[in-house]
LUMTILUM-794791 format. One record per residue (C-alpha): residue number from 1; residue in one letter; x, y, z. Coordinates in Angstrom, 2 decimals. Each point is the difference from the previous one (the first is absolute). Example, Ala and Ser with C-alpha at 12.3 -4.5 7.8 and 13.67 -1.06 7.14 Angstrom:
# LUMTILUM-794791
[1 A [12.30 -4.50 7.80]]
[2 S [1.37 3.44 -0.66]]
This chain:
# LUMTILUM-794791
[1 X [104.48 168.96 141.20]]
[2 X [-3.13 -2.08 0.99]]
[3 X [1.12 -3.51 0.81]]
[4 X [-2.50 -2.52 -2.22]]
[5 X [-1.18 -3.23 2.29]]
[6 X [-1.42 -2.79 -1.21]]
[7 X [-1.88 -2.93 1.84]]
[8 X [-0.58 -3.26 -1.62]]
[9 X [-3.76 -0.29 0.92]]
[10 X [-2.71 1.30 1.40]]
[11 X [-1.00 -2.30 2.63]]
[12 X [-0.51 1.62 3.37]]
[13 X [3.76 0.30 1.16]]
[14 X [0.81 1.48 -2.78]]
[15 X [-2.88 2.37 -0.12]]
[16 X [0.20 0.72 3.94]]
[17 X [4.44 0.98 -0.80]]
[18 X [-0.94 1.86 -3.04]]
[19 X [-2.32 2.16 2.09]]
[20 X [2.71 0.30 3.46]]
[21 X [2.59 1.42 -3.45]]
[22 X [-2.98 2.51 -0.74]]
[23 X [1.70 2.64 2.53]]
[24 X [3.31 -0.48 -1.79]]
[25 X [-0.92 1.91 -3.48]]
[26 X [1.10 -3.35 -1.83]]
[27 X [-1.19 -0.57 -3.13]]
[28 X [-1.74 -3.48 0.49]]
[29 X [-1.07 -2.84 -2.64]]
[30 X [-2.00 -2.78 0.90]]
[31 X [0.22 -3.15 -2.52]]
[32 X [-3.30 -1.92 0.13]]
[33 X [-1.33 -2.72 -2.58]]
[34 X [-1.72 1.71 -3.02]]
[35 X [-3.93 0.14 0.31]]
[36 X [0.41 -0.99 3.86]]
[37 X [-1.78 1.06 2.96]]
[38 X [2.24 0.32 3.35]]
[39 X [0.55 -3.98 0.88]]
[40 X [-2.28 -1.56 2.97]]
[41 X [1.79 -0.64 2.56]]
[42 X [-0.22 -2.71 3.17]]
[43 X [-1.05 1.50 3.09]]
[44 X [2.69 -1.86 1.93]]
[45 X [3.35 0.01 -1.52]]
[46 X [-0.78 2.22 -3.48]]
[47 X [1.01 -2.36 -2.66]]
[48 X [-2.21 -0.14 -3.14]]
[49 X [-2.31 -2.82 -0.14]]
[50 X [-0.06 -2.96 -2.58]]
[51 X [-2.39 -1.43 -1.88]]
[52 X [0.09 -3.87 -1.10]]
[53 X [-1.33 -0.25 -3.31]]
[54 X [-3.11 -2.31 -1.47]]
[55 X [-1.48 0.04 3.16]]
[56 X [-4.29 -0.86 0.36]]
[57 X [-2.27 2.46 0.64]]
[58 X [-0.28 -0.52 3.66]]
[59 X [3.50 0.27 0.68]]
[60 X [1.12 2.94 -1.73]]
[61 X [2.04 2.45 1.91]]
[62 X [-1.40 3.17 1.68]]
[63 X [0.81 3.34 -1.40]]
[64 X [0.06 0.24 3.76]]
[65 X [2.84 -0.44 2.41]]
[66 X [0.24 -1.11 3.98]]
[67 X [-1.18 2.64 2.40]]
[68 X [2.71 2.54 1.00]]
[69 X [1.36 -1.32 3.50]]
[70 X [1.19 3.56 1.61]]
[71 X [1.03 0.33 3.89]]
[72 X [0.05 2.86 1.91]]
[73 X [4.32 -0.29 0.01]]
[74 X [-0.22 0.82 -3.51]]
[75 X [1.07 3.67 0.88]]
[76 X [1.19 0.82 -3.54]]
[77 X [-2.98 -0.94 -1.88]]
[78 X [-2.38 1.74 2.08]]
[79 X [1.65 2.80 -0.25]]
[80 X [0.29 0.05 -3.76]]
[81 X [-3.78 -0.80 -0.24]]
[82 X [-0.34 2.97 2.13]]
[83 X [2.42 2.27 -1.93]]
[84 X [-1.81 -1.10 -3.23]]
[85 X [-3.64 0.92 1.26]]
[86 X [-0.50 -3.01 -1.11]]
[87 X [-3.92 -1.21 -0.31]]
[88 X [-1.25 -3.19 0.59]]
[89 X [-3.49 -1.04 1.71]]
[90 X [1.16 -0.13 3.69]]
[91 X [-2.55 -2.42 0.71]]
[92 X [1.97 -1.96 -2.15]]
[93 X [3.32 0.18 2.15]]
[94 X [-1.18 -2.03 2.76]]
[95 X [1.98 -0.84 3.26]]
[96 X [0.26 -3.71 1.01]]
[97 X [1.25 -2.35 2.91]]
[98 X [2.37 -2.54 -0.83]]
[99 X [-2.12 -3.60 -0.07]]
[100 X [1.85 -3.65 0.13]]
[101 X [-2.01 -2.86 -0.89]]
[102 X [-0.44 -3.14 2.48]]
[103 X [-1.20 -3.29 -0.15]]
[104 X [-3.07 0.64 1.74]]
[105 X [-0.95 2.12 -3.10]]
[106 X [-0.28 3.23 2.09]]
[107 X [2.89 2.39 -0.65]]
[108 X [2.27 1.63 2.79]]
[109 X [0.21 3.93 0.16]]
[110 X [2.99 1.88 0.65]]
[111 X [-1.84 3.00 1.20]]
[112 X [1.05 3.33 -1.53]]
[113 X [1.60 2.43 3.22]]
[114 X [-2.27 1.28 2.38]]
[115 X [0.38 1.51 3.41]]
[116 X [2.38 -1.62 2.40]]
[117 X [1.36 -2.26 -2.76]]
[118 X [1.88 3.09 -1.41]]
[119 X [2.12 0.68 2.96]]
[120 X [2.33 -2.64 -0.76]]
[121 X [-0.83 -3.26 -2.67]]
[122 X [0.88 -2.34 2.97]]
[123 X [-3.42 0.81 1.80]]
[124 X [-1.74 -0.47 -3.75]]
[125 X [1.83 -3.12 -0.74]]
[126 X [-0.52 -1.44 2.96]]
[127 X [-3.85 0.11 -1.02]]
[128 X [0.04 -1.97 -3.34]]
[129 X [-1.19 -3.06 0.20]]
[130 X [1.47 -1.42 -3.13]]
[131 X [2.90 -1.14 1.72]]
[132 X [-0.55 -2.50 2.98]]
[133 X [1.34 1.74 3.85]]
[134 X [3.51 -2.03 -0.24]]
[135 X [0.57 1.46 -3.90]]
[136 X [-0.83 3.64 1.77]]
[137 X [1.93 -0.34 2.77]]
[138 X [2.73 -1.22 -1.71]]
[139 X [0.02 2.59 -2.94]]
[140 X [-0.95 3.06 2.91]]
[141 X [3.56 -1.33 1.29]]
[142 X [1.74 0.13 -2.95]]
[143 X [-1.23 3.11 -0.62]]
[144 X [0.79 1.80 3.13]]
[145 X [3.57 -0.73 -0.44]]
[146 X [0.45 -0.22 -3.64]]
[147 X [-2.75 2.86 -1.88]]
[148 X [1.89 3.33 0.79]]
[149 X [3.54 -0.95 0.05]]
[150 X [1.29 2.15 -2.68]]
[151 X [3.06 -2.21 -0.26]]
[152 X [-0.96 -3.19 -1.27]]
[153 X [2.09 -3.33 0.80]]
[154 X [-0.56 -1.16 -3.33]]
[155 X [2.53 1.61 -2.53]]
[156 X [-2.13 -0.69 -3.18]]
[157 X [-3.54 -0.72 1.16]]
[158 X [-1.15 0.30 -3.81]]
[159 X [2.42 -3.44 -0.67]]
[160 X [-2.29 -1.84 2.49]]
[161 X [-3.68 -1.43 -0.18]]
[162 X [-2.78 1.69 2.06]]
[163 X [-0.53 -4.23 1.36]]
[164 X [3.56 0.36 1.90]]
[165 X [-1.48 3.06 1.51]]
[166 X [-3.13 -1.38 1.25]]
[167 X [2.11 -3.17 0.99]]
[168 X [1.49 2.47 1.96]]
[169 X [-3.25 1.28 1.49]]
[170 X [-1.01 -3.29 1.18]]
[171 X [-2.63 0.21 -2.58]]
[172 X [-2.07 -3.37 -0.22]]
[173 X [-0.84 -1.66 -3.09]]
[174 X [-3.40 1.00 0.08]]
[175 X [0.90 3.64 0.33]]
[176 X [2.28 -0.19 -2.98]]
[177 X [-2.86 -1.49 -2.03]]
[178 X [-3.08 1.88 0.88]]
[179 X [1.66 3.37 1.26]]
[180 X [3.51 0.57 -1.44]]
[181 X [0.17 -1.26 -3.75]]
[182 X [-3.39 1.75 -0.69]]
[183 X [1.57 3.40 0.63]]
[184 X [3.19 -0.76 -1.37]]
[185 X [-2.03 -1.23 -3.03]]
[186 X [-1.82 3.33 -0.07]]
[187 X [3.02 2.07 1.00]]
[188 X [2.72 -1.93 -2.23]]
[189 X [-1.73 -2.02 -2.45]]
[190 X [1.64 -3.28 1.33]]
[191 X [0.26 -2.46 2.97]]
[192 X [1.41 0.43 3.16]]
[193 X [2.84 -2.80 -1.23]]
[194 X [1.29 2.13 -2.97]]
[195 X [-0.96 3.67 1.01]]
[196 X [2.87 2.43 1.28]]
[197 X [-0.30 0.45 3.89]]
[198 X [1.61 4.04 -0.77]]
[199 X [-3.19 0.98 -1.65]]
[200 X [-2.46 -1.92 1.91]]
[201 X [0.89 1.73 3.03]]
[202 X [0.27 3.43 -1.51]]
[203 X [-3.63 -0.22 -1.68]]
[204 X [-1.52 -1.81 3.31]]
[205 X [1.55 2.92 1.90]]
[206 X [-1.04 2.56 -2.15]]
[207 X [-3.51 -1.59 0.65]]
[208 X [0.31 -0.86 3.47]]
[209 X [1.27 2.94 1.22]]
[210 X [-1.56 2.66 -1.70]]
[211 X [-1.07 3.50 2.02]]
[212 X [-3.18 0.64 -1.64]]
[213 X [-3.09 -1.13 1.97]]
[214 X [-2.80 -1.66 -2.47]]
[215 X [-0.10 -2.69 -3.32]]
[216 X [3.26 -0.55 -0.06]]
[217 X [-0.83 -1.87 -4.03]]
[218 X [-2.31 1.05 -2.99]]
[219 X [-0.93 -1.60 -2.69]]
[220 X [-0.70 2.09 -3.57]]
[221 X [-2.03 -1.05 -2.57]]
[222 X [1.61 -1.99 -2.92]]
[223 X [0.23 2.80 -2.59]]
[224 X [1.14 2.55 2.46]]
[225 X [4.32 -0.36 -1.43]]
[226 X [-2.10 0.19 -3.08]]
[227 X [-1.48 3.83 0.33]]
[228 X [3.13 0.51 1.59]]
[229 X [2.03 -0.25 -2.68]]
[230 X [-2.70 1.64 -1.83]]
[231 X [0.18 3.03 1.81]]
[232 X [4.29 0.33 0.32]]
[233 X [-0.67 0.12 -3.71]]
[234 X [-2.41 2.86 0.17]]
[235 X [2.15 1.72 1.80]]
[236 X [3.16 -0.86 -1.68]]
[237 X [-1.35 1.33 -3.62]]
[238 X [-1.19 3.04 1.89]]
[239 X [3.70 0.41 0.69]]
[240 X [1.50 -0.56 -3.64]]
[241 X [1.02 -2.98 0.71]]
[242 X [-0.22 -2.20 -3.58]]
[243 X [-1.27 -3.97 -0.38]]
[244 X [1.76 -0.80 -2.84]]
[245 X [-2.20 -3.32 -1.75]]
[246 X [2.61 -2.20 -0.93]]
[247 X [0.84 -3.94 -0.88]]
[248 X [1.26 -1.85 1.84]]
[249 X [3.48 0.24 1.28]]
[250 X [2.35 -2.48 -1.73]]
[251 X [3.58 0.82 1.80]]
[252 X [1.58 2.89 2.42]]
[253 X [2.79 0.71 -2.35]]
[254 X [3.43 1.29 2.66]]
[255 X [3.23 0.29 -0.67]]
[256 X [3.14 -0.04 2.56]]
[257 X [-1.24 3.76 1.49]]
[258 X [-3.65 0.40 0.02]]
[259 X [-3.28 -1.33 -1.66]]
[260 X [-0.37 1.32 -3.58]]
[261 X [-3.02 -0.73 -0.88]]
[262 X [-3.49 -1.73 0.29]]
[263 X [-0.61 -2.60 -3.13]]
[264 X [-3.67 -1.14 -1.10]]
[265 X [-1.09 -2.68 -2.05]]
[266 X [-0.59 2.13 -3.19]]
[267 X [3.63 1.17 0.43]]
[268 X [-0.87 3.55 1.15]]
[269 X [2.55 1.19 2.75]]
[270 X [-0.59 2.02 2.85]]
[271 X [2.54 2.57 1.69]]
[272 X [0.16 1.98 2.85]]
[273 X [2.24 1.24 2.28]]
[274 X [-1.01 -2.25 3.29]]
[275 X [-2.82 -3.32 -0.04]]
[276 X [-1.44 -1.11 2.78]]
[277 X [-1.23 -3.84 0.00]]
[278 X [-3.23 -1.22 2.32]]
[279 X [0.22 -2.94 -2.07]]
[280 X [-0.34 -3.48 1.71]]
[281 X [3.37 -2.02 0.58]]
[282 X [-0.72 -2.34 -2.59]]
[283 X [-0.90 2.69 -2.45]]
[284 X [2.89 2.47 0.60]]
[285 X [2.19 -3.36 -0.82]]
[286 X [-1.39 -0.84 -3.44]]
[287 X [0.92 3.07 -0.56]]
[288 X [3.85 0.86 1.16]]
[289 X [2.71 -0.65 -2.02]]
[290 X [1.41 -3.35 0.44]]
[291 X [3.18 1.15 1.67]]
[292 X [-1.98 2.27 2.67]]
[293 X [-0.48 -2.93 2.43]]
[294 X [3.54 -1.29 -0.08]]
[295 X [1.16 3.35 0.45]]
[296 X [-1.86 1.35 2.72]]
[297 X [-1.22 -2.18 3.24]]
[298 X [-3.30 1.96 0.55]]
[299 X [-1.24 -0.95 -3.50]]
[300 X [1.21 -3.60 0.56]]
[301 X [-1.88 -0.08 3.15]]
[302 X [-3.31 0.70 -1.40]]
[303 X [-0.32 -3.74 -0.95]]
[304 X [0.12 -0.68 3.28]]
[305 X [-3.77 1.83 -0.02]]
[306 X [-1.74 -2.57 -0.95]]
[307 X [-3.81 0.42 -0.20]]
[308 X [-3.24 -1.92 1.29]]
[309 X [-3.78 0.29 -1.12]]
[310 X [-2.68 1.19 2.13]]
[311 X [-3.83 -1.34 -1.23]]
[312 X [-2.87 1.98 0.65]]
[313 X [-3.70 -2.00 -0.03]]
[314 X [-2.39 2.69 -0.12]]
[315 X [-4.10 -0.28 0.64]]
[316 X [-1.97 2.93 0.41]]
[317 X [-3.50 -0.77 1.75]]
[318 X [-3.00 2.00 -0.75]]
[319 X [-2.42 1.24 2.51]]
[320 X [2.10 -0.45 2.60]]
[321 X [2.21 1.99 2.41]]
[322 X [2.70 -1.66 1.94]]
[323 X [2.05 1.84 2.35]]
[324 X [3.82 1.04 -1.10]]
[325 X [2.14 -3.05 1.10]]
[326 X [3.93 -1.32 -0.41]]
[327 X [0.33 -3.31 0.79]]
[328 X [3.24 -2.06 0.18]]
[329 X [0.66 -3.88 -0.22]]
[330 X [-3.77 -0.54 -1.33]]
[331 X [0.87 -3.63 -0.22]]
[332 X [-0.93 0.09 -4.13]]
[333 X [1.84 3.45 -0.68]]
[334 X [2.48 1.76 1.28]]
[335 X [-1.89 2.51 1.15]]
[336 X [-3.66 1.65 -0.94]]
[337 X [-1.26 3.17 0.02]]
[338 X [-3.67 1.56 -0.44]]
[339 X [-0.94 3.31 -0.50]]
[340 X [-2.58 2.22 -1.42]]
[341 X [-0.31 0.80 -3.84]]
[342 X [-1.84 3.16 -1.51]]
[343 X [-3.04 -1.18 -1.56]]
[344 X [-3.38 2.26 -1.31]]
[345 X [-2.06 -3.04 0.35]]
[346 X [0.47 -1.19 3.20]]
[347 X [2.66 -1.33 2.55]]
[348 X [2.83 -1.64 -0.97]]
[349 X [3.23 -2.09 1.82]]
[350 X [3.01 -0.82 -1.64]]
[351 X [1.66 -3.13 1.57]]
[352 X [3.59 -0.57 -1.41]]
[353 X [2.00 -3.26 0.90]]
[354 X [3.83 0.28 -0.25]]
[355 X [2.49 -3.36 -0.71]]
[356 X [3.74 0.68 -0.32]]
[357 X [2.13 -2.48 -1.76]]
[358 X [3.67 -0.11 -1.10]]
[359 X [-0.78 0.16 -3.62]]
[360 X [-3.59 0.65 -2.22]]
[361 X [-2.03 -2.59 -0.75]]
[362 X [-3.45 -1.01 -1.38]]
[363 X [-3.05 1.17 1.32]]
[364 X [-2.53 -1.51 2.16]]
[365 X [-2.41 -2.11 -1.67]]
[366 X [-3.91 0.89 -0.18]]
[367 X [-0.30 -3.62 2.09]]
[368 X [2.08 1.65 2.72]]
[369 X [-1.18 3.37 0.58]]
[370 X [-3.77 -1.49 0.25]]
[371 X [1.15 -3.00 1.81]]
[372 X [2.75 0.87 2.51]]
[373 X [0.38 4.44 -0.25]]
[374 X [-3.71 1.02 0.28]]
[375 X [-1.24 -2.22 2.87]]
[376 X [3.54 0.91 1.64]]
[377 X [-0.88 3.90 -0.41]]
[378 X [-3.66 -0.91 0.98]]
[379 X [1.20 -1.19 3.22]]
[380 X [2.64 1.74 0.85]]
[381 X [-2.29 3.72 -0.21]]
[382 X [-3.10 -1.86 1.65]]
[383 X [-1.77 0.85 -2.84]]
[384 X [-3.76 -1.18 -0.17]]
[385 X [-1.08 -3.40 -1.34]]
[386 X [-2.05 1.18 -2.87]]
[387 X [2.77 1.87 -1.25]]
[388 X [0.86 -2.07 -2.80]]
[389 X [2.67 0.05 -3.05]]
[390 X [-2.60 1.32 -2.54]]
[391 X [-0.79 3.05 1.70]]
[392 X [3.53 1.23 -0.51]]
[393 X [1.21 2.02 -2.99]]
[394 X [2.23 0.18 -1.37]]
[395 X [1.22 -3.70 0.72]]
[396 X [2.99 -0.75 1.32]]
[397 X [3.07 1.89 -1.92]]
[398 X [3.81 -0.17 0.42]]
[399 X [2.92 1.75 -0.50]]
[400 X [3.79 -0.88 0.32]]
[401 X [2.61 2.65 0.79]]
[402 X [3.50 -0.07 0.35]]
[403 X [2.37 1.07 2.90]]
[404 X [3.25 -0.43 2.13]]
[405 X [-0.28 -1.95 3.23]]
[406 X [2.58 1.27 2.93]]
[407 X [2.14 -3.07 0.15]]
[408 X [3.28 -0.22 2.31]]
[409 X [2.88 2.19 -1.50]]
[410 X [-2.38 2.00 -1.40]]
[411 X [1.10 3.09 1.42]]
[412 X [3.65 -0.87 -1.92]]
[413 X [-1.45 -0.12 -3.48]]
[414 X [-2.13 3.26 0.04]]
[415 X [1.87 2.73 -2.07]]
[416 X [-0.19 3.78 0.92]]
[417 X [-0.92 2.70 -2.36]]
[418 X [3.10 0.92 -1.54]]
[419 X [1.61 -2.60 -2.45]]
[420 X [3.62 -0.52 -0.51]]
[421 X [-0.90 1.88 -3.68]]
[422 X [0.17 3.80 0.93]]
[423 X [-3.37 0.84 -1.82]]
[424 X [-2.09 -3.42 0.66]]
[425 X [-2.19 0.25 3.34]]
[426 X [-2.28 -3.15 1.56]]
[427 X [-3.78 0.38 1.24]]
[428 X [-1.74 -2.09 1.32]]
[429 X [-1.85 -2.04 3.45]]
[430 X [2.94 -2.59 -0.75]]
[431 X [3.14 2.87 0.56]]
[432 X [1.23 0.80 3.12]]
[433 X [-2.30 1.25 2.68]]
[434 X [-0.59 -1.38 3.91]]
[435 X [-3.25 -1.64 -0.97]]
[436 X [-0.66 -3.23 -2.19]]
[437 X [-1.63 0.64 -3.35]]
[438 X [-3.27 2.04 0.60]]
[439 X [-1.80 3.26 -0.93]]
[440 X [2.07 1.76 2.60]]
[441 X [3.10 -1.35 -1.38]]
[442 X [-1.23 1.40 -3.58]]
[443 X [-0.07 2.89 1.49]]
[444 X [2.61 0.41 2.06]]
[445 X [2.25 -1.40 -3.33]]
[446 X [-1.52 2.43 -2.18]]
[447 X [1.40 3.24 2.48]]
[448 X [3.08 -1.31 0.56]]
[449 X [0.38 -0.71 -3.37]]
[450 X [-0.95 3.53 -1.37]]
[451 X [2.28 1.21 2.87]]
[452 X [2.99 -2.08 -1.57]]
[453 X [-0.78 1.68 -2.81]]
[454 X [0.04 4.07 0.32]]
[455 X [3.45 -0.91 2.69]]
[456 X [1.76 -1.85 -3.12]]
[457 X [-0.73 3.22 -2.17]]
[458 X [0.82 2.38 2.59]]
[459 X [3.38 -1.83 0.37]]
[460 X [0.61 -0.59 -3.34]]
[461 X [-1.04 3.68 -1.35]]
[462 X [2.94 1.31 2.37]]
């Protein structure tokens, strides 16, 4: 008997699991809002975006999202892309250096590896001038003893802050602000005084310490998730698999054994044998029963997930080609990037500014993005002096997305596939995987949760 699975949308994890089930001969159902497209997602931690109502003209949000921030550690996803054939302009993929902003106005580069600098990352970091000759020789030190040693003194490095670890670096002040807290910003989503040291050191050593000579980080072009999705689809109805247009979901209806059913808002009810949710933590709790959190801790400790917003200020200038650049601690944003659009009429550059904050709110004003964004961005890409705000079009656009900074304990709160309920299964960048919510951790959740899957029906069929 063919087992029937169904997953509770079709955002990218679940359209990425539903394809890794493919090879299992499941029967697979994918619930997605009636008269729906697959949802955009961001390019950083793949949460849907929001959109603030009554807003002017000027500030409406993009249909865009952020560029797609992808380094060369992200082993998994390449190798999906790969596996998929997948298509995309490759001039559009475009390696990058790492950039951190200064006072004098030009940025630092952490070169990409090259030569001598990828016998060891001592030699390389030696060479970065972002951090002064005591912060280096202090944190070359630290490193020679510290870096490799497999057994680490601290028992739960994800309980403390990525600041005690620098502390222990002999990191100055200045390091922490101009170096340090832009990566963990970019790497984490939060400062250096809140973000788990675990995962800092995990993604800076995955970076770091990668084998592969070259860019070491991409970025994609903002609707790249976006044909993405649109070709897992392609592929998945090619397979039989069935995206059922639905209402929306109203409660997960369980009882002391397994979930029964799926319940929408015109009272229709959906059965299967096993559901799979890549719904986001404060979704998937709307919708439990009311005893599911008191029963079982790794439902309880999705509250502890608690989200942030990410704002994306977009300009796109014509007639003009700017080189592909990522730069951190911009001094107005938290970090920039430009890169080159597709246009039949000419050149184009899209320049996106990035501001995390603990929780959304209201968009810049016209007065500030003419006044304080645009002569930043003017200055900070050298950009002409008759370049002026007029020539640009669109203006100025934004977008706000939500997602799940890497706090301390975060490591403790993340659940794995496999549910306490025999025939509920968790997907998602927020589950259990060695990274911090990120593409590769979509990915890498997806497998392992398709995996979870086929071994609970294999055991269970016997």
């Amino acid at each position: 008997m063919t087992r029937h699975i169904l997953i509770l949308s079709g955002n990218l994890p679940g359209l990425i699991t539903a394809y890794r089930l493919i090879p299992y001969g499941f029967r697979v159902t994918i619930l997605e809002p009636r008269n729906s497209h697959a949802p955009t997602t961001s390019s950083r931690h793949l949460s849907e975006s929001t959109e603030p109502k009554d807003l002017p003209p000027s500030q409406s949000l993009s249909a865009q999202t952020s560029p797609l921030i992808l380094p060369r550690f992200f082993q998994t996803t390449w190798a999906l892309l790969q596996e998929l054939a997948f298509e995309h302009p490759s001039q559009l993929i475009q390696p990058v250096n790492l950039e951190f902003g200064t006072s004098g106005g030009k940025p630092l580069t952490l070169a990409n590896a090259h030569g001598i600098s990828t016998l060891h990352p001592i030699i390389r970091l030696a060479g970065f001038h972002g951090l002064t000759w005591s912060d280096r020789w202090h944190l070359i030190n630290f490193l020679e003893k510290n870096w490799e040693e497999h057994d680490s003194p601290d028992h739960h490095p994800d309980t403390l802050t990525v600041e005690s670890w620098l502390i222990s670096a002999q990191q100055s002040a200045l390091a922490r602000q101009r170096i340090w807290n832009p990566l963990c910003r970019l790497f984490l989503g939060c400062d250096v005084t809140q973000a788990s040291r675990g995962y800092f050191l995990e993604v800076l050593s995955r970076f770091w310490l990668h084998t592969s000579k070259g860019p070491e980080t991409f970025i994609g072009p903002p609707d790249m998730l976006d044909h993405l999705q649109q070709e897992l689809r392609r592929i998945l109805l090619g397979k039989g698999v069935t995206f059922y247009p639905s209402t929306e979901m109203t409660l997960i209806q369980a009882d002391t054994e397994r979930i029964q059913a799926i319940v929408l808002a015109n009272g229709e009810r959906l059965n299967a044998d096993i559901y799979v949710s890549p719904l986001s933590p404060p979704e998937l709790l709307s919708l439990l029963p009311e005893r599911a959190p008191a029963r079982f801790s790794c439902f309880s400790h999705l509250s502890h997930l608690q989200e942030a917003s990410e704002k994306a200020v977009q300009l796109t200038l014509n007639d003009t080609q700017l080189p592909p650049r990522l730069i951190l601690n911009s001094g107005v944003f938290d970090w920039v990037t430009s890169q080159a659009v597709p246009s039949t009429d000419g050149q184009r550059t899209l320049i996106t500014g990035i501001n995390l904050s603990d929780s959304a709110s209201s968009q810049h004003t016209d007065e500030w993005l003419r006044e304080t964004a645009w002569p930043h961005i003017n200055k900070l890409f050298n950009m002409s002096p008759d370049q002026s705000l007029p020539s640009c079009e669109p203006r100025f656009t934004q977008s706000t997305h939500r997602f799940i900074p890497c706090l301390t304990g975060f490591r403790t709160f993340r659940p794995i596939p496999k549910t306490p309920i025999p025939n509920f299964f968790l997907v998602g960048p927020w589950t259990a995987t060695p990274l911090p919510p990120c593409l590769e951790s979509t990915v890498m959740s997806a497998y392992a949760c398709a995996k979870a899957v086929s071994e609970w029906v294999q055991t269970s069929s016997h």
